[in-house]
C-alpha positions as CSV (number, residue, x, y, z in Angstrom):
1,X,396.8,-52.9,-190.8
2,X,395.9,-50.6,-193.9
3,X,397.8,-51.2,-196.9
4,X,399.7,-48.4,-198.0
5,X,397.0,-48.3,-201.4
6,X,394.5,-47.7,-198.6
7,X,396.3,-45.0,-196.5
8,X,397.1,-43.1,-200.2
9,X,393.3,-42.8,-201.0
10,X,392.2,-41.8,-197.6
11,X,394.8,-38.5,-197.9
12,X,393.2,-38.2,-200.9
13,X,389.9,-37.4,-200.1
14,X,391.2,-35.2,-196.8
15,X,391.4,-32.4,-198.8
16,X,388.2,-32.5,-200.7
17,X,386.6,-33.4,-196.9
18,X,388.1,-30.5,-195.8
19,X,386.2,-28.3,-197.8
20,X,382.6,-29.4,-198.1
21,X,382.7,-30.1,-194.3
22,X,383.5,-26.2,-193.9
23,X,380.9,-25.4,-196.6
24,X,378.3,-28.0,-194.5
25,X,379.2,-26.1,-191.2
26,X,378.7,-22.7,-192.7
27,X,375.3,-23.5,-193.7
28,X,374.2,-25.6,-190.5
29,X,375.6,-22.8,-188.2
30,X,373.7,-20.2,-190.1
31,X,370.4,-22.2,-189.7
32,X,371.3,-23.2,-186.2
33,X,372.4,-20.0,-184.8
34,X,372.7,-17.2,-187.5
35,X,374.5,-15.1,-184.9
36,X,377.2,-17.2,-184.1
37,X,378.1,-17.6,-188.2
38,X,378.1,-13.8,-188.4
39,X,380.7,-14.2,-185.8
40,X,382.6,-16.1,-187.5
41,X,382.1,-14.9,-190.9
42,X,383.2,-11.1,-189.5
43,X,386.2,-12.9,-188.0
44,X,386.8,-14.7,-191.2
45,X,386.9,-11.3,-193.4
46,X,388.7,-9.6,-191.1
47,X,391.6,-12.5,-191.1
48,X,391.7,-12.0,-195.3
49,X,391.8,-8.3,-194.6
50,X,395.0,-8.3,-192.9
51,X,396.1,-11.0,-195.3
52,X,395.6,-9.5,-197.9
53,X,397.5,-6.2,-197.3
54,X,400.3,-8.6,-195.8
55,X,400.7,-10.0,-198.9
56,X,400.4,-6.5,-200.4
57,X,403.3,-5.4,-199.2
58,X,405.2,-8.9,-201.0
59,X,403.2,-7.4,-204.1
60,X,404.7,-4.5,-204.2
61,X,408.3,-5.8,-203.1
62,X,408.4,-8.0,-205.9
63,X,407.2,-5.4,-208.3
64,X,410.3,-3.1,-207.7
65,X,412.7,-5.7,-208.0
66,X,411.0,-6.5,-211.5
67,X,411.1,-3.0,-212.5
68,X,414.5,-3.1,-211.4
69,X,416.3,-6.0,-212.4
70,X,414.5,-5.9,-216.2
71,X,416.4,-2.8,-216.9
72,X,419.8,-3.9,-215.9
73,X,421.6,-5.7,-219.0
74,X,422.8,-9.3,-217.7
75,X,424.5,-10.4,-220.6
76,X,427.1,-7.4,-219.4
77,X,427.1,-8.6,-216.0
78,X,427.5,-12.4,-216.8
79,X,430.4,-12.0,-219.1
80,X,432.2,-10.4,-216.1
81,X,432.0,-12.9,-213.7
82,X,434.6,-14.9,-212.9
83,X,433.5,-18.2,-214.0
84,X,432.8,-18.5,-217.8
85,X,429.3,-18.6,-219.1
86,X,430.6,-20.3,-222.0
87,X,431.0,-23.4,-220.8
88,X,427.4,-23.5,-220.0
89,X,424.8,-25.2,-222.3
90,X,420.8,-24.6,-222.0
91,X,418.7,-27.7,-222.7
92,X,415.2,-25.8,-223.8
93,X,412.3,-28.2,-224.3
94,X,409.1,-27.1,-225.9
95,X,406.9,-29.7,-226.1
96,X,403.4,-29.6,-228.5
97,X,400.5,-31.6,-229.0
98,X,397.9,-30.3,-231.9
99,X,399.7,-26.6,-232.3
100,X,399.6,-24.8,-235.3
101,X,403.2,-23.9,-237.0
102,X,402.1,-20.2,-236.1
103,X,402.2,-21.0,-232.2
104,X,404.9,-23.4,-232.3
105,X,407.1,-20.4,-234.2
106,X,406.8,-17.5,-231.7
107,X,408.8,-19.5,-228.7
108,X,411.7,-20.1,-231.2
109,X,411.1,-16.8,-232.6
110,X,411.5,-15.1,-229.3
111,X,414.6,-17.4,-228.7
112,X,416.4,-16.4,-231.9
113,X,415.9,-12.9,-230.7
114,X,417.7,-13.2,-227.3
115,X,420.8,-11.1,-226.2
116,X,423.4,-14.9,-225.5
117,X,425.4,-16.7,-227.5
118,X,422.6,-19.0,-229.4
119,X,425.2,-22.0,-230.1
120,X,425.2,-23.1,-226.2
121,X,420.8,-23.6,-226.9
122,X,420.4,-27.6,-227.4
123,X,416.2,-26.7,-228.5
124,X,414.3,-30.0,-228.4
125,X,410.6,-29.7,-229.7
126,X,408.7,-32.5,-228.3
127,X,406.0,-33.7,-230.1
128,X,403.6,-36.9,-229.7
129,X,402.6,-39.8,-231.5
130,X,398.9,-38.6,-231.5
131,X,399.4,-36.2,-233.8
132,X,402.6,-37.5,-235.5
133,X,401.5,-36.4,-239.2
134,X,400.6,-32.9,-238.0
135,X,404.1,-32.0,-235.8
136,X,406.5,-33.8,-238.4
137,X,405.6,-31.1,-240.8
138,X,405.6,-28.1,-238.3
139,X,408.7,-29.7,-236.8
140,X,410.0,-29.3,-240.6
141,X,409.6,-26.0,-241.0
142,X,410.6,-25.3,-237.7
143,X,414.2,-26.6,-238.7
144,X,414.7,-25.1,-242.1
145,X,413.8,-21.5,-240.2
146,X,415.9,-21.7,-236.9
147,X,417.7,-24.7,-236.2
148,X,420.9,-24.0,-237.4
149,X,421.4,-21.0,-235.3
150,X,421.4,-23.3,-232.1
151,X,424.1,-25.4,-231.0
152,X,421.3,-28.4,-231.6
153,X,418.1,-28.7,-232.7
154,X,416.5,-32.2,-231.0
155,X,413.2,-33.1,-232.6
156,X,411.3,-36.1,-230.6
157,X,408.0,-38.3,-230.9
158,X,406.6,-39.4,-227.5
159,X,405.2,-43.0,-228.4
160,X,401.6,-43.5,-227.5
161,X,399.8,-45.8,-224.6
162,X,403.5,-46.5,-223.0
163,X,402.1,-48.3,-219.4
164,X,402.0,-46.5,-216.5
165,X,402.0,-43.1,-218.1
166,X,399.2,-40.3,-218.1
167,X,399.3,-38.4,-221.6
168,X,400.0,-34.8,-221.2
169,X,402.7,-31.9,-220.5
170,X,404.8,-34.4,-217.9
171,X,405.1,-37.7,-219.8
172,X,405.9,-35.5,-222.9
173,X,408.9,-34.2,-222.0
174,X,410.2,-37.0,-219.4
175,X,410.5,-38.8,-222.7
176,X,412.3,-36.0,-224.6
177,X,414.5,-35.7,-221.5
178,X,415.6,-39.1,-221.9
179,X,416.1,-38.7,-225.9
180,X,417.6,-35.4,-224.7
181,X,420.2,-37.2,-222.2
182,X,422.1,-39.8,-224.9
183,X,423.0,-36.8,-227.0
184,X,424.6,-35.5,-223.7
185,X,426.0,-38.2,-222.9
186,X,427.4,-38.4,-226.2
187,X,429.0,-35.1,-226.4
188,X,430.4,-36.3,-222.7
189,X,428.8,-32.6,-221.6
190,X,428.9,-32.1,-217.8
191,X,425.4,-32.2,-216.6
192,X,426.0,-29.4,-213.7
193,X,426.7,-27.5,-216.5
194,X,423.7,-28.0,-218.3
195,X,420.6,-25.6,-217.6
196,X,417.1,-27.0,-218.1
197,X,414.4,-24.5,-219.0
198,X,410.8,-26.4,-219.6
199,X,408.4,-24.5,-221.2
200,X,404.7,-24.7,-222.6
201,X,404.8,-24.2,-226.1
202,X,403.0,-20.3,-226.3
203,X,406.0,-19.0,-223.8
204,X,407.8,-16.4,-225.7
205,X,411.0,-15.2,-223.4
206,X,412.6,-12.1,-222.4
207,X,415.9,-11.2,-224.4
208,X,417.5,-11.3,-221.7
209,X,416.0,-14.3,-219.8
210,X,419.0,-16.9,-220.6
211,X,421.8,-14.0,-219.5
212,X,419.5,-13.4,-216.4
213,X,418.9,-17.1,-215.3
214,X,423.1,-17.7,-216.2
215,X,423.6,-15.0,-213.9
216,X,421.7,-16.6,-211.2
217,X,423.0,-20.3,-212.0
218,X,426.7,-18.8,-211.6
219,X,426.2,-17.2,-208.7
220,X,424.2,-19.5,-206.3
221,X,426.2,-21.8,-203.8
222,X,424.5,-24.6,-204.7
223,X,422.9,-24.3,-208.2
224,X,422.5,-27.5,-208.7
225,X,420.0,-27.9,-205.6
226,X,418.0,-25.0,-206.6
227,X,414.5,-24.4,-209.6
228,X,414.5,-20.9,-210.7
229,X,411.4,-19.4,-211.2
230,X,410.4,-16.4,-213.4
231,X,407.2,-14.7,-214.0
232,X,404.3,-16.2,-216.2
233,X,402.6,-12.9,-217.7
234,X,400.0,-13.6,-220.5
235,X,400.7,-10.7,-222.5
236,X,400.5,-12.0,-225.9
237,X,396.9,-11.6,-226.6
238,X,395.6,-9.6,-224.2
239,X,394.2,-7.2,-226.2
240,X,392.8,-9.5,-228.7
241,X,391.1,-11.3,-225.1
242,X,387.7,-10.8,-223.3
243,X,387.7,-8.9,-220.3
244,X,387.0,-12.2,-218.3
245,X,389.7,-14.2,-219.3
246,X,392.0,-11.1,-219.0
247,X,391.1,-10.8,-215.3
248,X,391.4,-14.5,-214.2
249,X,394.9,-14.6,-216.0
250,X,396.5,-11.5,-214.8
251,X,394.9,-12.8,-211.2
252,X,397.7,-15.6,-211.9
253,X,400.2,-13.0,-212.6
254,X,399.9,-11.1,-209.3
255,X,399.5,-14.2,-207.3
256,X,403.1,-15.2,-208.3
257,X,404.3,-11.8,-207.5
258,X,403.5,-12.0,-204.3
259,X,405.2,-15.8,-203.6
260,X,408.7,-14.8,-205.6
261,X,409.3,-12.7,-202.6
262,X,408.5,-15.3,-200.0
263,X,410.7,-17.5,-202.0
264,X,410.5,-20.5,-198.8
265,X,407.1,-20.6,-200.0
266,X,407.7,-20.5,-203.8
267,X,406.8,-23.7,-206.0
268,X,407.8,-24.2,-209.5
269,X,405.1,-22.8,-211.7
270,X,404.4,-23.9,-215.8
271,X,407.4,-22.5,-217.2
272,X,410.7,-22.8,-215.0
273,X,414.4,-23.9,-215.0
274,X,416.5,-26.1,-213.4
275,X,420.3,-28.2,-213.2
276,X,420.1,-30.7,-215.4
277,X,421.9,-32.9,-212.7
278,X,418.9,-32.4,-210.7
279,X,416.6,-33.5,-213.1
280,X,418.0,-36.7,-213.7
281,X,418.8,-37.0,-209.9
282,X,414.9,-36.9,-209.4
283,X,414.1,-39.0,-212.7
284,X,413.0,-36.2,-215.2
285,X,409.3,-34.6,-214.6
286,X,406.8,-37.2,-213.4
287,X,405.1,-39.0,-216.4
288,X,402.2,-40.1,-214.3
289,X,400.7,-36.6,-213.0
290,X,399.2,-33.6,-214.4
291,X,400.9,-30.8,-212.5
292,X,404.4,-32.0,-212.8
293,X,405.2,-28.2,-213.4
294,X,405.4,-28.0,-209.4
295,X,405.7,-31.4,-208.4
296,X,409.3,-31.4,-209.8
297,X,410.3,-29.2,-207.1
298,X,408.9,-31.1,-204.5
299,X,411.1,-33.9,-206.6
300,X,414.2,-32.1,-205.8
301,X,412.9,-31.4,-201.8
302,X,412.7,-34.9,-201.2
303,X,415.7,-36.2,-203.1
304,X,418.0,-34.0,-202.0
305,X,416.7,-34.1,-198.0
306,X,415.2,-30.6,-197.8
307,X,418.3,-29.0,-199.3
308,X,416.3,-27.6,-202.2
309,X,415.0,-24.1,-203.3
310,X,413.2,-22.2,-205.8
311,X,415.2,-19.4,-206.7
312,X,413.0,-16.3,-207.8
313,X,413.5,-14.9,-211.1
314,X,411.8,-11.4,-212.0
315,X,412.4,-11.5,-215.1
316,X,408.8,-11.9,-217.9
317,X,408.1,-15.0,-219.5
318,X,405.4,-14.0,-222.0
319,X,402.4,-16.3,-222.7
320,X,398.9,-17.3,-223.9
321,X,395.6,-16.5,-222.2
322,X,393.1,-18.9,-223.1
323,X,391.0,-16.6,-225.3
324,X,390.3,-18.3,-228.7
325,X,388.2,-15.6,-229.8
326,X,384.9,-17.6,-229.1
327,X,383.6,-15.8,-226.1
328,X,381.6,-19.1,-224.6
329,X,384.2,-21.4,-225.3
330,X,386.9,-19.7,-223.9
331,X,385.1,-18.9,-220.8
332,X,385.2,-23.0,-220.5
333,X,388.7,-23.3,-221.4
334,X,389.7,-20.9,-218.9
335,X,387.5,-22.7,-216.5
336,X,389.4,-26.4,-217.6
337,X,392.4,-24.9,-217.1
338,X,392.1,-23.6,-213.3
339,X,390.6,-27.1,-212.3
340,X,394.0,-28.5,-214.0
341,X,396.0,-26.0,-211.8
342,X,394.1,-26.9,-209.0
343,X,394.4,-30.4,-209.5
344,X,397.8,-29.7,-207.9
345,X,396.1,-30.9,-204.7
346,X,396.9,-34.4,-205.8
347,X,400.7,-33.3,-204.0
348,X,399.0,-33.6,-200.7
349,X,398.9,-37.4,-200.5
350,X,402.3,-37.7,-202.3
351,X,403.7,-35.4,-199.7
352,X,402.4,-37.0,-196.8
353,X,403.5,-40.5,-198.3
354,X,406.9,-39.6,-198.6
355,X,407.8,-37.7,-195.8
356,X,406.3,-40.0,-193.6
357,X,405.0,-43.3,-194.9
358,X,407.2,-44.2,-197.4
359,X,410.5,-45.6,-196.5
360,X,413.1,-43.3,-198.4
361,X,415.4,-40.2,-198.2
362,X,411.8,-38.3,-197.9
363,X,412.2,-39.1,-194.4
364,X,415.6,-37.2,-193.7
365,X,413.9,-33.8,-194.7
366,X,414.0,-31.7,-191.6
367,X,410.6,-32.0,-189.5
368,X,409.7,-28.1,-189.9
369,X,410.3,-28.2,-192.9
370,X,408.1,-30.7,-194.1
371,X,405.3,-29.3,-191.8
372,X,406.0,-25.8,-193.4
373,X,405.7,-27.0,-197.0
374,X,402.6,-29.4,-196.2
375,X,400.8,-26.6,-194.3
376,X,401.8,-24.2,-197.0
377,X,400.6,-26.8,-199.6
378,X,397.3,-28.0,-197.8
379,X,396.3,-24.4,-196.6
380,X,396.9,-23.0,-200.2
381,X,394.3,-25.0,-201.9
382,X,392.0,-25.0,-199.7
383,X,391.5,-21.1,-199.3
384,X,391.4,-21.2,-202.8
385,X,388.4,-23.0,-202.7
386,X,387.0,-21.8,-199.9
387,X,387.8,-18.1,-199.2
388,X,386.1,-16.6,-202.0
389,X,382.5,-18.3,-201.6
390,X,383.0,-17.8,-198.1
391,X,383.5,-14.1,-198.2
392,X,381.2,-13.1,-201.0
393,X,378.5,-15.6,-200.9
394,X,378.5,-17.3,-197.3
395,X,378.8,-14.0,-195.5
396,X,374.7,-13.2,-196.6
397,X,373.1,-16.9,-195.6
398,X,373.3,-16.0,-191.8
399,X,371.5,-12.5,-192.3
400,X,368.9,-14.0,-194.4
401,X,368.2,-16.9,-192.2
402,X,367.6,-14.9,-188.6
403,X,364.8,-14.9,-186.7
404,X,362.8,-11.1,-185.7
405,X,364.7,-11.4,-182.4
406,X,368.2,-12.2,-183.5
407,X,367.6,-9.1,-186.5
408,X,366.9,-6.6,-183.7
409,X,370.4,-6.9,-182.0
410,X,372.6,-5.3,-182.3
411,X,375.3,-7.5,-184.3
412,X,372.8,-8.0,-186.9
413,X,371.8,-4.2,-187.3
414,X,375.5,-3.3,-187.4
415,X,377.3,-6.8,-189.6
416,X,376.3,-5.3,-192.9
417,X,378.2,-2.3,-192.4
418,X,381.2,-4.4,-190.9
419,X,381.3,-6.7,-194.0
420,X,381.1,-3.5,-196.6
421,X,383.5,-1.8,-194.8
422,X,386.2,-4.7,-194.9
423,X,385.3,-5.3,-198.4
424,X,385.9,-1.5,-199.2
425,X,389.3,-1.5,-197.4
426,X,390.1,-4.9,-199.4
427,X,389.5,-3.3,-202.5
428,X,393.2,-0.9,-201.5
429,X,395.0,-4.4,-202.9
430,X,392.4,-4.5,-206.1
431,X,393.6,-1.1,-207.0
432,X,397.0,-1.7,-206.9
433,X,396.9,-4.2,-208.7
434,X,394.6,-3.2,-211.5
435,X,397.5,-0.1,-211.9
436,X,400.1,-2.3,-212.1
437,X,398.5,-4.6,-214.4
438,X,397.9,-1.4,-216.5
439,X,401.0,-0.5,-216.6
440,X,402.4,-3.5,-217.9
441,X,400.0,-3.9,-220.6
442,X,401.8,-4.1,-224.4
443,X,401.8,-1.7,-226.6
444,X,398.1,-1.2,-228.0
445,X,397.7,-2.4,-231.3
446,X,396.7,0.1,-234.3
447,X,393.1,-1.8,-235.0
448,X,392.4,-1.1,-231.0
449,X,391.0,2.2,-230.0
450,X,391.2,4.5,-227.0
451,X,388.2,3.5,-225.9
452,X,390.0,0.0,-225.1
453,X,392.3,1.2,-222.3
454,X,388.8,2.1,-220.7
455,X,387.6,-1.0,-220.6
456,X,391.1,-2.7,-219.6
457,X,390.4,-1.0,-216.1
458,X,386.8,-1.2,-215.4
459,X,387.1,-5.1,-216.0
460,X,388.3,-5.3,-212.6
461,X,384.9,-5.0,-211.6
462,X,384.3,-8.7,-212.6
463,X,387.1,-9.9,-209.7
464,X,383.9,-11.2,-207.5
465,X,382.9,-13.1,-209.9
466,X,386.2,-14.5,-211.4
467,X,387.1,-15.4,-208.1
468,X,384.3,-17.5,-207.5
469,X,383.4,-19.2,-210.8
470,X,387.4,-19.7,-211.9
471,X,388.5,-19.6,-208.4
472,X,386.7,-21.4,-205.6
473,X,384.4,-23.7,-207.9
474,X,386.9,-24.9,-209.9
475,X,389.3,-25.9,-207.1
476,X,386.3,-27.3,-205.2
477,X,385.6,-29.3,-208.1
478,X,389.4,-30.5,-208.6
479,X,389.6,-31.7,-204.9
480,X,386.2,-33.3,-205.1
481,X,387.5,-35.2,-208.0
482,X,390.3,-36.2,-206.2
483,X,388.6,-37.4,-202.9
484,X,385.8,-39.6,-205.3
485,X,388.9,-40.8,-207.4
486,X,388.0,-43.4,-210.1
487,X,386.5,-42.0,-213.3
488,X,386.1,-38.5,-211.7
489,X,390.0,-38.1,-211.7
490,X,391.6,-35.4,-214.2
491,X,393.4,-36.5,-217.0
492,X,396.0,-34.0,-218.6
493,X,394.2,-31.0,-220.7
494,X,395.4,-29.6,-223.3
495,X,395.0,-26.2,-223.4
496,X,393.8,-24.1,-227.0
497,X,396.1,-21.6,-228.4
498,X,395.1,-19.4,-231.0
C-alpha cells in the first residue's frame, strides 16, 4: 500500500507530466509523421478559435456590467436596505514586508477617501519580524496620519522561523488574523457581521468598493458561505511602465473579466473579501502555501461541503504593475511573479487529497462538483502552459520537418494559409481588448506626451511574445518545479513596488 506522503507527490508531478509528455508528442509526431501533427495542430487552433470568441462574449458581458455598476452610487443603495449596514464592521488587512512609507500610504490613502462610514474599518497593517526596524517606523507614521479616522488601527509583527510555516503573503496575515480575532472577541463583535477584505499592500480601492461589497454581503442568502471577488486593474503606474510589463498585466485584467461572469468557475484572486465566520471556519489563509489568495476559496468549498461561492464583484481594485523603472529587471520580476501565480498548480494534489483521499467533510462535496472544479483547475494550468507554445511555436516544427512528398500534398500546400487565417480571425478578441484596455487607461499625466497614447496601442503587438515568455514558460517552469519537488519548489516572492 502507498503511504499517503507517496500518493501526495505522485499528484504532484501529474501536472508537470502532463505537459512535457504533450510537448514530447508534438515533437515526435512531427518527426514521425509531420502530416498527422498538422492535423492536429489545425485542429488544435481551431478548438482556441472558437474558445476564444466563447469567452469573448464573457468579456464583453462582464465589461457592461462594470461600466454599469461603477456608475451607480452604492452607499445610496445600501443605506436603503432594510437591514442596517451599520452594524457591519470591515476587518482590512494590509500586510508588508520591505515597503517604503510611500507604498504602504496610498492603500490607506485611498481608504480614507472612501464614500462609508470609516469608524466600522478595523485596518490591521501586518508587518514581519524580518524587517521589524524598517515597518515599526512606517507603521508610525502610518498611525499619526490615518489611524484615528478608523474604528481601529491593529499594527502586528509576524514572528520569524515559527515551524511549519512558509514566509510570505499567507503566513503573514494568518497571524494577523489571529492578533486580529482577540480584539473581536474582546469587543464580543459578531463574526457574520464582520467583512474580511485581504489585500496586497500597492491595492488602492474604489470609493465606493466597501458600499459596493456591503451591498452584496446584505443581500446574498448565504453571505457567510460566499468570497467576493472584484477586479485587480494595475492602473497605478501604467504610464510610468514599459510596454511589456503593461501587456502581461492588463493580460491579467481581461482574463478575470472573462471568469467574473462564469462566476461557477471564479476562484479568489490576490485581493478579495470574505465572512469573517468563514475564515475562522476554514483556519485563516494557509500559512504553508504561496497562493493562499485562491486556495482560501477552495478552503471554504471543502469546509462547507460544496456550499461555497465566489461572488463577482465589478467593481476596480487599483494596483501595482511590476515595473520598477529598470527595464531588465523588471522584465524578471514580472517573469517571478507569473511563475508564483502559476505555482497555484500546487492545488491539484491538495484537491485530489481531500476530496478523495483524505478522510474529512472534503468527501461530502457533491461528485460534479468536485470533478467540475478539478477539471476547471487541472485544465486551466495546463493550457496555460501549453496553448501558447503550441499555437505559435509548435504549429511550424511539422512544416519544417516534411519530406518532398508529404510538402507536395495538398494539406501541406494549403496548412499555412489555415493557420494565418485562424490566427487573423483570433486577433477579433486582441482588438477588443486592446480598446477596452484603452479606454480604461488613467488620466495621462502632464510629463507624458501625445505621442504616448500611440504607443499604449501598438504594444499589443508584443501579445505573441508575452504569451509565451510570461505565459507558457513560466507556468511550465512552476509545474516542473512542482513535479521535481525538493529544492526546485517555490518559496513565497515578494514582489518590488516602486
Amino acid at each position: 500500500m502507498l503511504t499517503e506522503k507517496v500518493k501526495y507527490r505522485i499528484l504532484e508531478i501529474i501536472p508537470g507530466f502532463l505537459v512535457w509528455l504533450t510537448f514530447i508528442f508534438i515533437i515526435f509526431l512531427s518527426f514521425w509523421q509531420p502530416l498527422w501533427a498538422i492535423y492536429f495542430i489545425i485542429v488544435f487552433d481551431l478548438y482556441w478559435l472558437l474558445r476564444i470568441l466563447y469567452m469573448l462574449v464573457y468579456l464583453l458581458l462582464s465589461w457592461g456590467r462594470f461600466q454599469r455598476d461603477r456608475k451607480i452610487d452604492w452607499f445610496s443603495r445600501l443605506q436603503n436596505l432594510d437591514k442596517d449596514y451599520r452594524e457591519y464592521y470591515h476587518l482590512i488587512f494590509l500586510p508588508t514586508y520591505q515597503e517604503a512609507y510611500k507604498v504602504v500610504a496610498k492603500p490607506f490613502l485611498a481608504l480614507s477617501q472612501c464614500q462609508y462610514d470609516l469608524k466600522k474599518f478595523i485596518v490591521v497593517l501586518a508587518g514581519e519580524e524580518r524587517d521589524q526596524e524598517n515597518f515599526l517606523k512606517i507603521a508610525e507614521q502610518i498611525r499619526q496620519e490615518f489611524a484615528d479616522k478608523f474604528f481601529r488601527f491593529v499594527v502586528t509583527i509576524h514572528p520569524k522561523n515559527l515551524p511549519d510555516e512558509l514566509p510570505g503573503k499567507g503566513s503573514n496575515t494568518n497571524y494577523a488574523a489571529r492578533q486580529a480575532q482577540k480584539l473581536i472577541d474582546e469587543l464580543k463583535l459578531d463574526y457574520a457581521k464582520i467583512i474580511v477584505s485581504n489585500f496586497d499592500i500597492d491595492t488602492c480601492v474604489h470609493p465606493l468598493y466597501f458600499a459596493y461589497l456591503a451591498y452584496k454581503y446584505l443581500t446574498h442568502s448565504n453571505p457567510t458561505h460566499a468570497s467576493y471577488q472584484p477586479i485587480a486593474v494595475y492602473n497605478n503606474n501604467v504610464w510610468e511602465s514599459n510596454p511589456i510589463v503593461r501587456v502581461v498585466a492588463s493580460s491579467t485584467t481581461f482574463w478575470l473579466f472573462t471568469d467574473l461572469s462564469r462566476s461557477e468557475r471564479l476562484f479568489t484572486f490576490s485581493s478579495h473579501s470574505m465572512s469573517f465566520q468563514a475564515l475562522v471556519d476554514v483556519g485563516f489563509w494557509d500559512k504553508t502555501i504561496v497562493t493562499e489568495d485562491s486556495r482560501i476559496f477552495l478552503q471554504g468549498l471543502v469546509r462547507y461541503q460544496g456550499d461555497y461561492q465566489t461572488v463577482p464583484m465589478y467593481i476596480p481594485v487599483y494596483m501595482n504593475t511590476v515595473d520598477i523603472g529598470e527595464f531588465w529587471r523588471s522584465l524578471k520580476n514580472q517573469y517571478k511573479q507569473m511563475r508564483r501565480w502559476a505555482w497555484g498548480v500546487e492545488h491539484f494534489p491538495w484537491m485530489v487529497r481531500q476530496f478523495w483521499f483524505k478522510q474529512g467533510v472534503g468527501h461530502r462535496v457533491p461528485f460534479l462538483k468536485k470533478i467540475y472544479y478539478l477539471w476547471n483547475q487541472t485544465e486551466g494550468v495546463y493550457s496555460w502552459a501549453t496553448a501558447p507554445i503550441i499555437i505559435l511555436l509548435a504549429g511550424h516544427l511539422p512544416l519544417w520537418l516534411a519530406s518532398s512528398e508529404e510538402r507536395a500534398t495538398a494539406l501541406f500546400q494549403n496548412a499555412p494559409h489555415i493557420l494565418a487565417w485562424l490566427m487573423r480571425i483570433s486577433m477579433i478578441g486582441l482588438i477588443v481588448i486592446a480598446v477596452l484596455y484603452t479606454i480604461m487607461l488613467p488620466e495621462k499625466p502632464k510629463r507624458f506626451r501625445w505621442h504616448h497614447y500611440l504607443i499604449m496601442i501598438l504594444q499589443w503587438a508584443l501579445v505573441p511574445l508575452t504569451l509565451i515568455i510570461f505565459g507558457s514558460i513560466p507556468a511550465a517552469d512552476a509545474q516542473t518545479r512542482l513535479a521535481l519537488g525538493g529544492h526546485f519548489r517555490l518559496g513565497f516572492w515578494v514582489t518590488e513596488k516602486k
